[in-house]
VOPAGU-2260 file (C-alpha; in pm, 1 decimal, decimal comma):
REM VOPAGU-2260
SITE   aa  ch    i         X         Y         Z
SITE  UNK   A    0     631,0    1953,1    -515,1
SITE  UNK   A    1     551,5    2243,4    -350,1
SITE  UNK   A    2     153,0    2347,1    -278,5
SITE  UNK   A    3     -16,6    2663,5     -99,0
SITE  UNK   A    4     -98,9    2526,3     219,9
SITE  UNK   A    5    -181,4    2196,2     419,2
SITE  UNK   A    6    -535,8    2100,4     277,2
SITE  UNK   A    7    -329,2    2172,1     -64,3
SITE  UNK   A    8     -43,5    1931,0      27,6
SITE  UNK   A    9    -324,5    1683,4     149,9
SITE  UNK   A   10    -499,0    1694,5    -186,6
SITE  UNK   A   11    -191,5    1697,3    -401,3
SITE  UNK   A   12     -81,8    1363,7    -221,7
SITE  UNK   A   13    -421,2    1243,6    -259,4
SITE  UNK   A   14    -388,1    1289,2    -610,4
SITE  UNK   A   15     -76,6    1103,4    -661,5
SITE  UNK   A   16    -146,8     786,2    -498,4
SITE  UNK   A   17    -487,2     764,3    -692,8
SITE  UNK   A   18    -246,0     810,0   -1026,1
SITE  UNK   A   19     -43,4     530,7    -949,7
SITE  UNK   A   20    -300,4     285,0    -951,8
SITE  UNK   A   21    -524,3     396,9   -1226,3
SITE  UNK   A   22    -746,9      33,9   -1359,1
SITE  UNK   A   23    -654,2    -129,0   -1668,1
SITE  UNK   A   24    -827,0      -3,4   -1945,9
SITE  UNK   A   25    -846,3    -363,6   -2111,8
SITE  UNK   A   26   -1134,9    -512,0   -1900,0
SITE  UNK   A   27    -953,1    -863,7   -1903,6
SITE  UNK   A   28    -674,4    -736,3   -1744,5
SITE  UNK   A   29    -600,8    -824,2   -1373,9
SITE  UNK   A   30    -475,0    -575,2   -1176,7
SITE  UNK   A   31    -153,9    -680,4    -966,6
SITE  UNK   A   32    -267,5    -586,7    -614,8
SITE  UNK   A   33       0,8    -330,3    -467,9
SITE  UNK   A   34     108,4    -267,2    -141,5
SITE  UNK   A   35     146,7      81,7      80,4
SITE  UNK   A   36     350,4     138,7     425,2
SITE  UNK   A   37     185,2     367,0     560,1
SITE  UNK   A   38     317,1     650,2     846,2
SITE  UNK   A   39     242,7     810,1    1194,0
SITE  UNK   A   40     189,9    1163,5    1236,9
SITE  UNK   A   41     -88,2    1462,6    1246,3
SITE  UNK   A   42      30,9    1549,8     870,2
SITE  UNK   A   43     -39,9    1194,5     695,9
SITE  UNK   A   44    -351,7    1190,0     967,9
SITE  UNK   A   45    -515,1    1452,6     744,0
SITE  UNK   A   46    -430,0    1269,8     469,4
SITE  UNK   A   47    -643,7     962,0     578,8
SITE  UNK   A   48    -939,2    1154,8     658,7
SITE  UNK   A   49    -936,5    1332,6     344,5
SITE  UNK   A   50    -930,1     964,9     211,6
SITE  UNK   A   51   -1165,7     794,8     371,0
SITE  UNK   A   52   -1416,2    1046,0     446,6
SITE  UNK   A   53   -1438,9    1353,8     205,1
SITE  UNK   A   54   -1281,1    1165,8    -116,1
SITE  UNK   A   55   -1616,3    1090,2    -333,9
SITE  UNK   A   56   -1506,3     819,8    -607,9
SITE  UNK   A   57   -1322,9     593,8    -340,3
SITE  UNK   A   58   -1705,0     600,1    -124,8
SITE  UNK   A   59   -1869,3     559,9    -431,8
SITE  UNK   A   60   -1656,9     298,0    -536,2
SITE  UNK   A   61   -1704,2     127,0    -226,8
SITE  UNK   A   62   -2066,4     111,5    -247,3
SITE  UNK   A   63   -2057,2     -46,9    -611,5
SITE  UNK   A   64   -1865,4    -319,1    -467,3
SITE  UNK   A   65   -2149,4    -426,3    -236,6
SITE  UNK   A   66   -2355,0    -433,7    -481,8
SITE  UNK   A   67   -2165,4    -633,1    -714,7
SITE  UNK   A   68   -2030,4    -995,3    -759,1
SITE  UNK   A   69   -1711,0    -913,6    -850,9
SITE  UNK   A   70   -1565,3    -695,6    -580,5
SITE  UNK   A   71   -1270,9    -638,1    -812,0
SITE  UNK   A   72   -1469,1    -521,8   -1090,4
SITE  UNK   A   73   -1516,2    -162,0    -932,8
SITE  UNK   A   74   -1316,9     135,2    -801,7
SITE  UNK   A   75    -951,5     206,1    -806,1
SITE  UNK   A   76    -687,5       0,9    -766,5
SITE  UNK   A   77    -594,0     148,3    -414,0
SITE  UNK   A   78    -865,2       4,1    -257,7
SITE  UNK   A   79    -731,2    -312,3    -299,4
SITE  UNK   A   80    -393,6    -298,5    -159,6
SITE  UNK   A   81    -205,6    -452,8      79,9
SITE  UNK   A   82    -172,1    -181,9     408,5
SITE  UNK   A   83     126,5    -226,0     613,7
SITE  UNK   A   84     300,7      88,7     811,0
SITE  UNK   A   85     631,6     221,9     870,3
SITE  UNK   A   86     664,4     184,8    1221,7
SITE  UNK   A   87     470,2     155,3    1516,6
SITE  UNK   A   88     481,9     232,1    1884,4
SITE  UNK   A   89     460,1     -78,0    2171,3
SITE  UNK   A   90     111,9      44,1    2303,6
SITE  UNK   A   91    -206,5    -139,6    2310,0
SITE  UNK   A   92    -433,3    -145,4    1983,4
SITE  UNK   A   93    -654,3     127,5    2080,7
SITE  UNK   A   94    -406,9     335,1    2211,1
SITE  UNK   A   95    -458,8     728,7    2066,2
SITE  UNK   A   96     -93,6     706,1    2025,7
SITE  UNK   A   97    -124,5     381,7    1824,1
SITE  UNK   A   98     -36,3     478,8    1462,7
SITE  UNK   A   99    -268,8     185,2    1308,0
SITE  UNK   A  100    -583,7     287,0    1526,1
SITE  UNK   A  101    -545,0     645,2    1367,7
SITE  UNK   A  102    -542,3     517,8    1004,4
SITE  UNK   A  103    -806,1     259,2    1068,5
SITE  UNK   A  104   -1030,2     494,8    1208,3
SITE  UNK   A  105    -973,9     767,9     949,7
SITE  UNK   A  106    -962,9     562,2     681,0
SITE  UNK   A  107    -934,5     199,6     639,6
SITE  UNK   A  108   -1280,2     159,5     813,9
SITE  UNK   A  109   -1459,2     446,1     660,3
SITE  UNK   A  110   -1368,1     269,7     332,5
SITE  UNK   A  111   -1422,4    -108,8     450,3
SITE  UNK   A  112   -1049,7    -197,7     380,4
SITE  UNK   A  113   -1073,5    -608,3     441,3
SITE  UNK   A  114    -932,2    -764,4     659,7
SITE  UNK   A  115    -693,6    -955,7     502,8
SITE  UNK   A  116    -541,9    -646,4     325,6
SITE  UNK   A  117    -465,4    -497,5     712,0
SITE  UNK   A  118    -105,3    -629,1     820,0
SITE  UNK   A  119     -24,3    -421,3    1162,7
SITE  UNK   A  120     229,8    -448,8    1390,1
SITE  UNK   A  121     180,4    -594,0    1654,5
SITE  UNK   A  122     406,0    -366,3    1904,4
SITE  UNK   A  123     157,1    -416,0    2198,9
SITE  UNK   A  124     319,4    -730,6    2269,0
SITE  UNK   A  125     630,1    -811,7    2508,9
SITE  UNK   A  126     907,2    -930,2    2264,4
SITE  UNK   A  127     912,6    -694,4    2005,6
SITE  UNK   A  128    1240,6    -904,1    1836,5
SITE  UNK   A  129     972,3   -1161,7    1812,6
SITE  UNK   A  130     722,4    -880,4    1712,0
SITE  UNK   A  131     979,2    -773,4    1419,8
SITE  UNK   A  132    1029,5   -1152,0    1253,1
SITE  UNK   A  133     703,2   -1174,7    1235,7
SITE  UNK   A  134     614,6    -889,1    1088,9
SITE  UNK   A  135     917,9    -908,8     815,2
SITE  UNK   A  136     785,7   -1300,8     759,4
SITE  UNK   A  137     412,7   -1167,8     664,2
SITE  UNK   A  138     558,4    -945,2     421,3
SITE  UNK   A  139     709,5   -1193,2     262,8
SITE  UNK   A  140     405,3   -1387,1     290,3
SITE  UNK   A  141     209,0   -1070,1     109,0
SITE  UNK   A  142     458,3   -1069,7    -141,6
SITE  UNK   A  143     432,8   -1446,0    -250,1
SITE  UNK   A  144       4,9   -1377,1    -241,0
SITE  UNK   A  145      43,4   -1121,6    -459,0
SITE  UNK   A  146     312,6   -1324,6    -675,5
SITE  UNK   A  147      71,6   -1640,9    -706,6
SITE  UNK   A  148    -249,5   -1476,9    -790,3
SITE  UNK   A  149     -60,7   -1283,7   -1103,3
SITE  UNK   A  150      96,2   -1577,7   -1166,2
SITE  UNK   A  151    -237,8   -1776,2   -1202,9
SITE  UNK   A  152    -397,1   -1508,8   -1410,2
SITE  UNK   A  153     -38,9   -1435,5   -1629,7
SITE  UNK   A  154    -103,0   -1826,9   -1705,2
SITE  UNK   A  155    -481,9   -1750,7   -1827,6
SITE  UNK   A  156    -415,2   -1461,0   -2028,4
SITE  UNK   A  157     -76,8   -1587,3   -2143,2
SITE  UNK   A  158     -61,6   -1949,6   -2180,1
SITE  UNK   A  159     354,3   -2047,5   -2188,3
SITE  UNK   A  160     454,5   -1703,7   -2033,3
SITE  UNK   A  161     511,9   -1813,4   -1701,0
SITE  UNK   A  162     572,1   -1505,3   -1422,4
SITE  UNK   A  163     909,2   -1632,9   -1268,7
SITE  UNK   A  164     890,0   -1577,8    -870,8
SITE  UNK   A  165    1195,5   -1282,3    -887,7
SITE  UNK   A  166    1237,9   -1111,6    -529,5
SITE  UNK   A  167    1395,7    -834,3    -685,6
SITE  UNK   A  168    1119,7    -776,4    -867,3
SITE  UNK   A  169     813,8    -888,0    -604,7
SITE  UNK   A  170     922,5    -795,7    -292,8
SITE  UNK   A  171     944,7    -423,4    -343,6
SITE  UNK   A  172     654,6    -211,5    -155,9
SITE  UNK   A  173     483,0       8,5    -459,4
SITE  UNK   A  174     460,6     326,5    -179,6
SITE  UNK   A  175     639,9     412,7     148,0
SITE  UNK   A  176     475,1     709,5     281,2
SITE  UNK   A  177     726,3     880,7     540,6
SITE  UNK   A  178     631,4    1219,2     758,9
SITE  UNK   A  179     966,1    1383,2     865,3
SITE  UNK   A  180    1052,1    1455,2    1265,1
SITE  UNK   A  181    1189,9    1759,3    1362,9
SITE  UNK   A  182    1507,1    1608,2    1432,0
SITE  UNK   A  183    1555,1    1420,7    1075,3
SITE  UNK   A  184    1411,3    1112,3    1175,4
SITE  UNK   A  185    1164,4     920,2     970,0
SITE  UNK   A  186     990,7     574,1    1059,5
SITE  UNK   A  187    1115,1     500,7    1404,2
SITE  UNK   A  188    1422,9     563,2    1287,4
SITE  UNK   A  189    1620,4     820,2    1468,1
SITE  UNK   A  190    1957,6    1041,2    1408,3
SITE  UNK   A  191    2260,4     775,9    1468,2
SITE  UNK   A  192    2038,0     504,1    1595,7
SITE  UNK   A  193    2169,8     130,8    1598,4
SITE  UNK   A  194    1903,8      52,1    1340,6
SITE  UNK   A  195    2047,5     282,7    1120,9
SITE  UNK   A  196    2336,2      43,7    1031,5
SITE  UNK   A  197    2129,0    -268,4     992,6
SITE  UNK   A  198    2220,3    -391,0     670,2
SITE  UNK   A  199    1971,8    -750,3     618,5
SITE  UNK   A  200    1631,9    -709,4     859,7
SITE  UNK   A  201    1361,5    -517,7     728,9
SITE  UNK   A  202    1187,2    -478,0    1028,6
SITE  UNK   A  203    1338,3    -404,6    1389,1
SITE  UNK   A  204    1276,3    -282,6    1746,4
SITE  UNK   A  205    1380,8      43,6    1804,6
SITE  UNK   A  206    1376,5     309,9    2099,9
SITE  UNK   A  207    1316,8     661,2    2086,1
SITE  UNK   A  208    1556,3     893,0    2225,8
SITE  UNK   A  209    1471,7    1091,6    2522,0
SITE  UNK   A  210    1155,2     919,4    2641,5
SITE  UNK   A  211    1258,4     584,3    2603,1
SITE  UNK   A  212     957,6     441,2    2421,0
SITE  UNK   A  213     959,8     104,1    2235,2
SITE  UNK   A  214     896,5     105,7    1909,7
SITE  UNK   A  215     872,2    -158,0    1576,6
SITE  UNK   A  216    1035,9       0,2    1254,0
SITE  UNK   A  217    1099,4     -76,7     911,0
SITE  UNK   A  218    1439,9     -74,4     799,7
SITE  UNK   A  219    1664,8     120,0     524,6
SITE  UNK   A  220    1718,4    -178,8     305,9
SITE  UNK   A  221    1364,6    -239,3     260,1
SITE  UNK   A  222    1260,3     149,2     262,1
SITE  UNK   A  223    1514,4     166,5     -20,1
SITE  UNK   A  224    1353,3    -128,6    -201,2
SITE  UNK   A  225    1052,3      57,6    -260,9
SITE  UNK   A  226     897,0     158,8    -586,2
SITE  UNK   A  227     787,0     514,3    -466,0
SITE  UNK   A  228     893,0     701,6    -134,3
SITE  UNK   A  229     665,8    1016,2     -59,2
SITE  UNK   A  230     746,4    1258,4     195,0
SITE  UNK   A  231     481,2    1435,0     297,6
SITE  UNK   A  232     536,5    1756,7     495,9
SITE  UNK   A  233     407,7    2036,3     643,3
SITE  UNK   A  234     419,3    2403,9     840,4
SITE  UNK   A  235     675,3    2627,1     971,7
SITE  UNK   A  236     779,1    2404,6    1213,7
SITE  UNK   A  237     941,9    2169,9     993,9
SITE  UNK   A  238    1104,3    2436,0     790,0
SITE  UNK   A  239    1424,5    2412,8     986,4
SITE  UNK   A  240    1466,0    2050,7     916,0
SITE  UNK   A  241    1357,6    2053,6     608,5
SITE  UNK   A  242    1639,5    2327,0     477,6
SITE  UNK   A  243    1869,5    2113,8     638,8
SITE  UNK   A  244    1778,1    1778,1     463,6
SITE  UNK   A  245    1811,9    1937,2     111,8
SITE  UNK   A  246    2139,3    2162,7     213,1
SITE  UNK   A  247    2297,1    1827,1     334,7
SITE  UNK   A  248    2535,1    1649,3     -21,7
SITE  UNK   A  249    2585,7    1342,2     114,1
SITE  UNK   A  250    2350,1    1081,0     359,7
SITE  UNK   A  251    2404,8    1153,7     693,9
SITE  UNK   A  252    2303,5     928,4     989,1
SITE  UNK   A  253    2257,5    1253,6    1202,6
SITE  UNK   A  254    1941,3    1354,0     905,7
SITE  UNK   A  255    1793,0     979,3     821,0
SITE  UNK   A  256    1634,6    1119,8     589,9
SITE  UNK   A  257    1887,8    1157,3     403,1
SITE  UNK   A  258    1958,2     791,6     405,6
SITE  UNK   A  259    1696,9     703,7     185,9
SITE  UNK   A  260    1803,8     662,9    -151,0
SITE  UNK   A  261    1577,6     381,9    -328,2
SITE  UNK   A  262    1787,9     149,7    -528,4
SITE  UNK   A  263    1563,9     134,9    -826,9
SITE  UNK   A  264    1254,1     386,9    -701,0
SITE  UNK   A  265    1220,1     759,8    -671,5
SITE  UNK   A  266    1120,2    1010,1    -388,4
SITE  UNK   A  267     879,8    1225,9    -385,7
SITE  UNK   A  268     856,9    1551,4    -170,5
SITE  UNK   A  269     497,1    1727,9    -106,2
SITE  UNK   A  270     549,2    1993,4      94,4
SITE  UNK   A  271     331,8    2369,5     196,1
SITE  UNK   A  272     460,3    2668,4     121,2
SITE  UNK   A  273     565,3    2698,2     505,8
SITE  UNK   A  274     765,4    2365,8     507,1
SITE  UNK   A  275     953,4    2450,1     205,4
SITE  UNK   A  276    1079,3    2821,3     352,1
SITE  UNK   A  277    1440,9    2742,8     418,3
SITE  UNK   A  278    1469,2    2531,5     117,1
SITE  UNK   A  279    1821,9    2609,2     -40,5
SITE  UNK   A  280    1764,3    2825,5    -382,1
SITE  UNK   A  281    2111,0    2530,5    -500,4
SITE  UNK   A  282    1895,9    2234,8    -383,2
């Protein structure tokens, strides 16, 4: 998809997360509670602010629910998600570099996210291999949450219909939001990088070239699980890279990018008018 300018790209990917969770029209329906990865980046930064400060029906929303009994009985279905990111760097929680302090701030607090739907990573800490099992163990914990409570009201609404506990259906995130890096990379997940080939893990240390830093990243194989991958990009300065992820025919660990290829979900491009420049007129 390709939109006028940044605040247009910001608005258009607005708009399509707030489509994907539109509430059941049949009041006794339950809505299954989904679950977002959400990325670093200036470009997805504006994208949080324009959420959780300039958005109307997500603040209105909001204030419904502390009015009512029933927090579930208001708003739309995004605002009760599960929040987890793509990556993270190994800096302390209020870091400015910290890519959960710049989506709480912009967003999750502005729109009193709970809690208990906030799963960071916890990168500030010294073994990040210990950092990464833990964080790939409360996903799986999210997953079985969200699993039980549909379960529970499947039973209700559907006495003898039992929701069988399926990981290939459960444990799939509903959106991955990715920016793209001016080398290819996406996540923490840089051109020919070890984690590249990890086949099993979902989550991993990782180190970015150059500076050295120490980073937390989610993998391929559970990128490519996801229900929806949207990449959101934008100005001339990714223009380069971006004419070079859609010229490229096959994946290509020097573009990871590239490498992400959902098994049973689709990707989504949003991109300005300056992004999309070099786009191929054959891709």
């Amino acid at each position: 998809r390709i939109v006028r300018d940044f605040s247009s790209t910001i608005q258009e990917t607005a708009d399509f997360i707030l489509s994907l969770w539109e509430r059941p029209q049949n009041p006794l329906e339950h809505p299954r509670a989904h679950t977002i990865a959400l990325a670093g980046g200036n470009t997805p930064l504006g994208l949080y602010l324009h959420l959780g400060n300039t958005h109307p029906e997500l603040q209105a929303a909001r204030r419904s629910d502390r009015d009512a009994e029933n927090v579930q009985a208001f708003g739309p279905a995004v605002l009760y998600s599960h929040v987890f990111w793509g990556d993270e760097r190994a800096v302390v929680i209020d870091s400015p570099r910290s890519n959960y302090a710049a989506a709480f701030h912009a967003m999750l607090k502005p729109l009193d996210f709970p809690s208990d739907q906030i799963h960071r990573i916890r990168a500030e800490e010294r073994d990040l291999e210990a950092v990464a099992a833990g964080y790939e163990a409360e996903i799986h914990h999210v997953f079985a949450r969200i699993w039980e409570t549909q379960s529970r009201m499947a039973n209700l609404l559907n006495p003898g219909e039992p929701l069988l506990p399926d990981p290939d259906r459960w444990e799939r995130l509903d959106l991955v939001l990715l920016g793209l890096g001016e080398d290819g990379h996406i996540a923490s997940l840089f051109p020919h990088a070890p984690a590249l080939d990890e086949k099993q893990r979902w989550v991993v240390p990782a180190v970015q070239p150059g500076s050295g830093e120490k980073r937390v990243t989610l993998t391929l194989p559970f990128i490519n699980r996801a229900r929806n991958v949207v990449f959101l990009v934008s100005g001339k300065g990714k223009a380069g890279i971006v004419s070079k992820v859609f010229a490229a025919r096959e994946p290509d660990k020097a573009l990871p990018a590239t490498l992400i290829r959902p098994d049973k979900g689709r990707v989504v491009w949003i991109l300005d008018k300056a992004a999309a420049a070099g786009i191929p007129t054959s891709a």
